[in-house]
N, C-alpha and C positions, 0 to 999 in steps of 0.2 A: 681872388678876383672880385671888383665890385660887383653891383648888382648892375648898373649902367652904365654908358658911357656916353661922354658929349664930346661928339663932334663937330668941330670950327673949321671953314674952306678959309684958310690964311693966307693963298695963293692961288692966283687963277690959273683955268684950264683953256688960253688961249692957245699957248705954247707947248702945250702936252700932245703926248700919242692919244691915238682915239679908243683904245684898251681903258686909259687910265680916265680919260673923259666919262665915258661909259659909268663907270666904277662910283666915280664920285655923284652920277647923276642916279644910282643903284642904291648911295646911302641916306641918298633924299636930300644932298645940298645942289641948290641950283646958282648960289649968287656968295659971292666974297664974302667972308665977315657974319657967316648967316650960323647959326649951330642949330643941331637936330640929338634929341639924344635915342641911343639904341641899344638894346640888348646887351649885355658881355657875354657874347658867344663866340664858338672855332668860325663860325663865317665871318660875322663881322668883323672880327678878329683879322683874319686875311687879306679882306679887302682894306683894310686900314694900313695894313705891310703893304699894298703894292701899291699904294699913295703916299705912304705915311711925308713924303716932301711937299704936300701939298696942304696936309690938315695938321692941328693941333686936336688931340686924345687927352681930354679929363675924367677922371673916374670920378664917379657919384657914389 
C-alpha cells in the first residue's frame, strides 16, 4: 500500500444519494476536478469503495 493517496471528484454529486454526497463532502472534495490527498488507511479506504463511481484514486 502507498503512503498516500490522491483523490479527484470526476463526477458530480448532483445526481447522487445523500449517503454518498455526505461521503464525498467527508473526504474534503467540495467541487469537480478539485484533488485532496489522504492517508492510505481501512477508512479511507471504505469511503473510496462506496464512491469509487464518482472519484479517481492515485497512489503517491
Amino acid at each position: 500500500m502507498a503512503d498516500k493517496l490522491k483523490i479527484t471528484l470526476v463526477k458530480s454529486t448532483i445526481g447522487a444519494i445523500p449517503k454518498h454526497k455526505k461521503t464525498i463532502e467527508a473526504l474534503g472534495l467540495k467541487k469537480m476536478h478539485k484533488t485532496v490527498e489522504m492517508p492510505d488507511n481501512a477508512s479511507v479506504r471504505g469511503m473510496i469503495h462506496q464512491v469509487q463511481h464518482l472519484v479517481k484514486v492515485e497512489e503517491i
